[in-house]
C-alpha positions as CSV (number, residue, x, y, z in Angstrom):
1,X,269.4,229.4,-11.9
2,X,269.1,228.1,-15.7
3,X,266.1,229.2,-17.4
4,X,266.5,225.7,-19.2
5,X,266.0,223.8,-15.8
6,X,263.1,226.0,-14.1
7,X,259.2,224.1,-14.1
8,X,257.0,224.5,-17.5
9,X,254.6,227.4,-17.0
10,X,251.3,226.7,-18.6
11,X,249.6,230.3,-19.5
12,X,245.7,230.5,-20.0
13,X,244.7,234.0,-21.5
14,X,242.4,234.8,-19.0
15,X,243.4,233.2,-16.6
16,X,245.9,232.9,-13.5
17,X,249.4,231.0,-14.7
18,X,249.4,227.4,-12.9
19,X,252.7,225.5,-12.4
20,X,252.7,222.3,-13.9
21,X,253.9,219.9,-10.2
22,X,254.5,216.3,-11.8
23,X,258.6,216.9,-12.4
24,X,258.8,218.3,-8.6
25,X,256.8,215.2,-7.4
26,X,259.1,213.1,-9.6
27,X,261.9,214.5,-7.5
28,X,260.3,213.7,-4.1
29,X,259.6,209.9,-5.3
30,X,263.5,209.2,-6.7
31,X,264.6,210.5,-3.3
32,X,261.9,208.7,-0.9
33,X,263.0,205.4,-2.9
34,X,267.2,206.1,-2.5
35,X,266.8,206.9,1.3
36,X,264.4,203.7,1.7
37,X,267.1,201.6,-0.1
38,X,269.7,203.2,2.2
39,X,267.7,202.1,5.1
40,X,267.3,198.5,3.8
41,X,271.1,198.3,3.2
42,X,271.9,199.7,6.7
43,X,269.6,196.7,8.3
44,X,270.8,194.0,6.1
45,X,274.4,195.0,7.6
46,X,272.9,194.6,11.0
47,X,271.3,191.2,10.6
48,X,274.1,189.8,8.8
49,X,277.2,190.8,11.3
50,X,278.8,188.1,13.5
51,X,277.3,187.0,16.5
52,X,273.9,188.1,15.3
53,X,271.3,185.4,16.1
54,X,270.4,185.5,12.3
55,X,274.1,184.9,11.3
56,X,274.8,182.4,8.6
57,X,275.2,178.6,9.9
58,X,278.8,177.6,8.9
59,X,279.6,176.2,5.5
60,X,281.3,173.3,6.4
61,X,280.8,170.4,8.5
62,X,283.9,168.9,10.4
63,X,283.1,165.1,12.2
64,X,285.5,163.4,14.3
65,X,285.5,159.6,15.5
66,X,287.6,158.8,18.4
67,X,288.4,156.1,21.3
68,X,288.9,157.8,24.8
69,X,291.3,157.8,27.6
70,X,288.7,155.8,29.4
71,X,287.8,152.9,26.7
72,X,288.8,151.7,23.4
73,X,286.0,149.7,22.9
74,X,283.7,152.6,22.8
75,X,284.1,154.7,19.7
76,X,283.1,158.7,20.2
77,X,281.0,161.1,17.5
78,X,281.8,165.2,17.7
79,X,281.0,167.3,15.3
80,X,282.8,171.3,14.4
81,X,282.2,174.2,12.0
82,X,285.9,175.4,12.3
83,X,287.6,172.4,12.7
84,X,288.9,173.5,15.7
85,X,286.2,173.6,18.2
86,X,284.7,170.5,18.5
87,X,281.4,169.5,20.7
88,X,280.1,166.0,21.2
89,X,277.0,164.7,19.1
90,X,277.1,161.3,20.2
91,X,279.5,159.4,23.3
92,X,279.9,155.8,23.2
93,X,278.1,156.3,19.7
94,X,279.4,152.7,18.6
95,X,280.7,149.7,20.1
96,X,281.3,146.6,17.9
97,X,279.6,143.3,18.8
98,X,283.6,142.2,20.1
99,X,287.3,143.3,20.3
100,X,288.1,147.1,19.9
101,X,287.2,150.3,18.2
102,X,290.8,152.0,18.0
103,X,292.1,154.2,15.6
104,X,288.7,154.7,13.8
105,X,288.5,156.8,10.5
106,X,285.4,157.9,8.6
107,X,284.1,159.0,5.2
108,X,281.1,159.5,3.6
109,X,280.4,157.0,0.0
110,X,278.8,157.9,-3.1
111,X,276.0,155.9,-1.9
112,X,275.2,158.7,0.7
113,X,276.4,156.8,3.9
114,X,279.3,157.2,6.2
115,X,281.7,154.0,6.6
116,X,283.4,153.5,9.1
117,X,287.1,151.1,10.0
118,X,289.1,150.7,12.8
119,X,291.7,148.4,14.8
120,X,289.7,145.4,16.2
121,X,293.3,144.1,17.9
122,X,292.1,140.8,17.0
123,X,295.5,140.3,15.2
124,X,294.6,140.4,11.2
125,X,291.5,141.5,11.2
126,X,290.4,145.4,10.4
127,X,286.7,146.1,11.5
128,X,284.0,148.0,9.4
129,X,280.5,149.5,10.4
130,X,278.3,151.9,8.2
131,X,275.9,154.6,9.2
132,X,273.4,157.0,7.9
133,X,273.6,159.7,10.4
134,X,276.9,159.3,12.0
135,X,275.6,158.3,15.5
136,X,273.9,155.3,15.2
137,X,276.0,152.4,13.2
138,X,275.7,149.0,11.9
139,X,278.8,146.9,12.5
140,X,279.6,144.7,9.1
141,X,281.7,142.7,10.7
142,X,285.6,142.2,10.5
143,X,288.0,141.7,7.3
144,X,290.8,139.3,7.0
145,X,293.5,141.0,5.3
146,X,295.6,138.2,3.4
147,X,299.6,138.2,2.7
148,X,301.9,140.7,3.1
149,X,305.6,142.3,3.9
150,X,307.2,138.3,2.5
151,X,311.3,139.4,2.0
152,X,310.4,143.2,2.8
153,X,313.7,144.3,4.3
154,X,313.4,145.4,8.1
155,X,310.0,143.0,8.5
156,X,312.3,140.8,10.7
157,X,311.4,140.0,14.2
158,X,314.7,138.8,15.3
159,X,312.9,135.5,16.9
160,X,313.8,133.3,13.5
161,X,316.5,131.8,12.1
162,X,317.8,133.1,9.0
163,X,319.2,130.1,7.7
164,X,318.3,128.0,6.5
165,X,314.9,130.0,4.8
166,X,311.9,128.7,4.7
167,X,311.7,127.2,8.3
168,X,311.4,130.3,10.5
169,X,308.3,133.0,9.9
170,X,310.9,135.5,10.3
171,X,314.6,136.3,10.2
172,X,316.6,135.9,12.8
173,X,317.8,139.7,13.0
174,X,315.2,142.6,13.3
175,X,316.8,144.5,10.1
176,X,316.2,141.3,8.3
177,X,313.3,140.4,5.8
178,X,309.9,138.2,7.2
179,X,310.2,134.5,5.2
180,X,306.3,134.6,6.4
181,X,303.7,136.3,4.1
182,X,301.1,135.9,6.5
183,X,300.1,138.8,8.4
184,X,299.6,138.8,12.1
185,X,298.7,142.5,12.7
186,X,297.0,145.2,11.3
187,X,296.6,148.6,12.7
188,X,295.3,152.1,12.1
189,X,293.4,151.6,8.5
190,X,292.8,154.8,6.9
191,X,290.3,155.5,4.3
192,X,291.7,157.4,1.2
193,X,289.3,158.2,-1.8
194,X,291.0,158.9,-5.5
195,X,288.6,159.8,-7.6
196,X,286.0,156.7,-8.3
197,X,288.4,154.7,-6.4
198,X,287.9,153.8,-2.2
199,X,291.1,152.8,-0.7
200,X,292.2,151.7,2.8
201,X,296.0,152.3,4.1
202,X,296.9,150.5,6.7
203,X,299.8,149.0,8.5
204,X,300.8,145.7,8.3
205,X,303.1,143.1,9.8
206,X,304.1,139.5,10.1
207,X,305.7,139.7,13.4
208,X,308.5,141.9,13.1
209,X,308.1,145.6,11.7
210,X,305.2,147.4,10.3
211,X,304.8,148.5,6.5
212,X,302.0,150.7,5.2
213,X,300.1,149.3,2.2
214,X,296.6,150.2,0.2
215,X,294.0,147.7,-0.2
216,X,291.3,149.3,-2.8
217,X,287.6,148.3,-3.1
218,X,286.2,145.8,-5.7
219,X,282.5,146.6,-5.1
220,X,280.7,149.6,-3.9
221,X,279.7,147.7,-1.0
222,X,282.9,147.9,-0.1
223,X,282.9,144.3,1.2
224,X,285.4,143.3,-1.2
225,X,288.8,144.2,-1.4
226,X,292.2,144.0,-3.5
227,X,295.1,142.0,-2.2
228,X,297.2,145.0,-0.1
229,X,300.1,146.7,-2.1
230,X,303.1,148.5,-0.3
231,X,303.1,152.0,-0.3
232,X,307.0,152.2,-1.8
233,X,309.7,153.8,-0.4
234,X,308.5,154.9,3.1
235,X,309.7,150.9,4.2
236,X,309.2,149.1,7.0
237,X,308.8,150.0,10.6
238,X,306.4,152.9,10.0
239,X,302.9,153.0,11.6
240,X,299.8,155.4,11.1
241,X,300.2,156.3,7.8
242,X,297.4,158.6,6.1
243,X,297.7,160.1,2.9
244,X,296.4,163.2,0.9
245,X,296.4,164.4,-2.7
246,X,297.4,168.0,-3.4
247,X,297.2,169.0,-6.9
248,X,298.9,166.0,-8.7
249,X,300.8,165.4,-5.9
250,X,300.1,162.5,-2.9
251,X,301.6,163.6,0.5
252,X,301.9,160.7,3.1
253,X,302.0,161.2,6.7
254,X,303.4,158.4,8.9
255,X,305.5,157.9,12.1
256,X,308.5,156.6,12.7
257,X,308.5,154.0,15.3
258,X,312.4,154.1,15.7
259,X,312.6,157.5,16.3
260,X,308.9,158.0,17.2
261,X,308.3,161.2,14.9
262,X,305.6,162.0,12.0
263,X,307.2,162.1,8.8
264,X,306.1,163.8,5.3
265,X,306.9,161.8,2.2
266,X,305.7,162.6,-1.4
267,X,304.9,161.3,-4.4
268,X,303.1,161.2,-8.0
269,X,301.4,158.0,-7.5
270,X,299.9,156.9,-4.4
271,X,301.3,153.9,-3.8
272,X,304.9,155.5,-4.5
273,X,307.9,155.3,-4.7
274,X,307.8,157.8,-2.2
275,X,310.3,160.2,-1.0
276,X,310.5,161.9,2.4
277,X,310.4,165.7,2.8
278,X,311.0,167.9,5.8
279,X,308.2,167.8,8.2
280,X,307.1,170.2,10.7
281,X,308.5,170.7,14.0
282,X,305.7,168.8,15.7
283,X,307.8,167.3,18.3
284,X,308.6,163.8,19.4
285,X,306.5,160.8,20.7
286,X,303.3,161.9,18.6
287,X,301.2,159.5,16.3
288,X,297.7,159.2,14.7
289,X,298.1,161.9,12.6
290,X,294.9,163.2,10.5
291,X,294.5,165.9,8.3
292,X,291.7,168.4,7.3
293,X,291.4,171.4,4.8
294,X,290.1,174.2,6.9
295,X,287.3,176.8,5.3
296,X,290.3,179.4,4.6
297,X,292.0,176.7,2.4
298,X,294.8,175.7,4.8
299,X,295.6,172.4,6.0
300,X,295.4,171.2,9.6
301,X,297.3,167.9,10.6
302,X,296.1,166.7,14.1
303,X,298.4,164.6,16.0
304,X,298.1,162.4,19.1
305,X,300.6,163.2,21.9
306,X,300.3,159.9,23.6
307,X,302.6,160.2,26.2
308,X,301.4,163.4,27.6
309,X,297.7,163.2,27.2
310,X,297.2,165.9,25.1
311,X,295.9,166.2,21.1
312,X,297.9,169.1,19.6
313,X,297.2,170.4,16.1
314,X,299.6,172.6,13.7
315,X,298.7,174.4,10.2
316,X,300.0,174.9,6.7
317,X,298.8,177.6,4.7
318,X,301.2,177.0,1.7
319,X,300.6,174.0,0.3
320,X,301.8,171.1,2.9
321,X,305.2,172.8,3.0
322,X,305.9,174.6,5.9
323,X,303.6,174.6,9.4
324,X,302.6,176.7,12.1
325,X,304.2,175.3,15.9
326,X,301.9,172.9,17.0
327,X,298.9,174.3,19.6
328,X,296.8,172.2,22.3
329,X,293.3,171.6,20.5
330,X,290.7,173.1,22.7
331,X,288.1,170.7,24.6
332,X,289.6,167.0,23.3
333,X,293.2,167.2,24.2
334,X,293.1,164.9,27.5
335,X,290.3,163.0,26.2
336,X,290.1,161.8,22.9
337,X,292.8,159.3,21.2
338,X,293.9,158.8,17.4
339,X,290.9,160.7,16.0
340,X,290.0,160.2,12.1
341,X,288.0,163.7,10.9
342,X,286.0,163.8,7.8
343,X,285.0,167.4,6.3
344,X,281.9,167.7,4.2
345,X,279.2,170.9,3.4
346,X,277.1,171.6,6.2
């Protein structure tokens, strides 16, 4: 051993040598307080790994609104941590004082409160209601949406005559443009938030084929609204549109009703001119589709398979560009119909 590292010896002539004990005590202490620190870390592990009753609560908060198989008049609330698992916080949650609750989508204002809109299928009219909890709502009663889709090619109905113009509400060929800037239906309003701004896109139509355009909020009331503006390039005959912003870029989602596919069109503004991009291979006869950023930063697009009776769901980890083949979504598929989903912290 090194001299240099044995205990101080104190010698008193006379009297026996006594070994000075405070640097071996010293010792004991610094090892007591590392294998208590190991200990804590070891139980911190425990209590912290999945499945543990102590486990962290998820960190975000995924809420659907949906119609059902059984009534469109009744909207649904259910509520997930993953986005993919969802379980019901509130069934027939709200029903407005008249017409129907389809298509519903929510989002939560900068006053604190969730708004909702939806299809009434009382022709022009799109329906709004607004809630502090998400399960009880108050209906604020229907919008009129004014003019649209005049001279639009492919707004036609086919029931007009085309000449001469200005005596038919619509061209006498389907292809043609609507001489009729009055709308007679609106479907499937979506809410879309840039920034300070509150937007609705919804489709429109004066009897012949449907075009998406963006109404944006006057008021933070959001009572009042801007006259509707086409979303440009994605044209007529396209229904459910819903839009995101990625980066500096807007990505719209819509389906064809010709060929009854979802499409993917892009742009740098959001009401366009848009231009379409390939879309996933989600299959044919699908619509409603909504989209959510999931905890891992991916992107899940939800789609409605009408037809069949099933909700399927597919995923894009890179940006909106390529997806994963679509899946069945777990518990709703069967029940639920073109869902809106709102994600917010938990």
């Amino acid at each position: 051993m090194d001299p240099s590292a044995a205990p101080a010896v104190k010698v008193t002539h006379g009297a026996p040598a006594v070994m000075d004990t405070a640097p071996v005590m010293l010792t004991k202490r610094t090892c007591f307080s590392a294998i208590s620190m190991v200990i804590l870390a070891v139980a911190g592990l425990l209590v912290a790994t999945p499945g543990n009753s102590a486990a962290a609560p998820p960190a975000w908060r995924y809420t659907m609104v949906a119609f059902s198989n059984t009534s469109d008049r009744d909207m649904d609330v259910y509520e997930s941590g993953d986005g993919t698992g969802f379980q019901p916080v509130g069934l027939s949650a709200f029903r407005p004082p008249s017409g129907l609750v389809r298509d519903p989508s929510i989002f939560r204002n900068a006053d604190g409160l969730y708004y909702l809109t939806y299809t009434t299928g009382g022709g022009a009219n799109i329906g709004f209601a607004r809630s502090s909890d998400r399960i009880n709502w108050t209906p604020l009663g229907n919008y009129p949406v004014p003019f649209c889709c005049a001279l639009m090619p492919g707004t036609g109905d086919g029931t007009g005559s085309a000449s001469p113009p200005g005596f038919s509400g619509s061209a006498g060929f389907r292809d043609g443009p609507s001489l009729s800037p009055f709308v007679t239906k609106a479907w499937a309003p979506e809410w879309f938030v840039d920034g300070d701004r509150v937007n609705v896109i919804l489709s429109l139509s004066t009897g012949g084929g449907f075009v998406p355009y963006l109404m944006t909020a006057l008021e933070p009331s959001l009572r009042l609204w801007s006259p509707p503006v086409p979303l440009a390039g994605i044209g007529a005959d396209h229904i459910d549109t819903t839009v995101v912003k990625v980066g500096a870029t807007y990505h719209a989602f819509t389906k064809n009703e010709t060929k009854k596919v979802v499409e993917h069109a892009v742009a740098s503004s959001v009401t366009g001119p848009y231009s379409f991009v390939p879309a996933g291979n989600w299959g044919s006869l699908v619509e409603g589709p909504a989209l959510a950023q999931l905890p891992n930063g991916a992107w899940r697009i939800y789609l409605d398979a009408y037809t069949e009776g099933k909700y399927l769901y597919s995923d894009s980890t890179d940006g909106l560009r390529t997806w994963s083949p679509v899946q069945e979504l777990p518990g709703l598929s069967g029940t639920a119909r073109h869902f809106g989903v709102m994600t917010e912290p938990a």
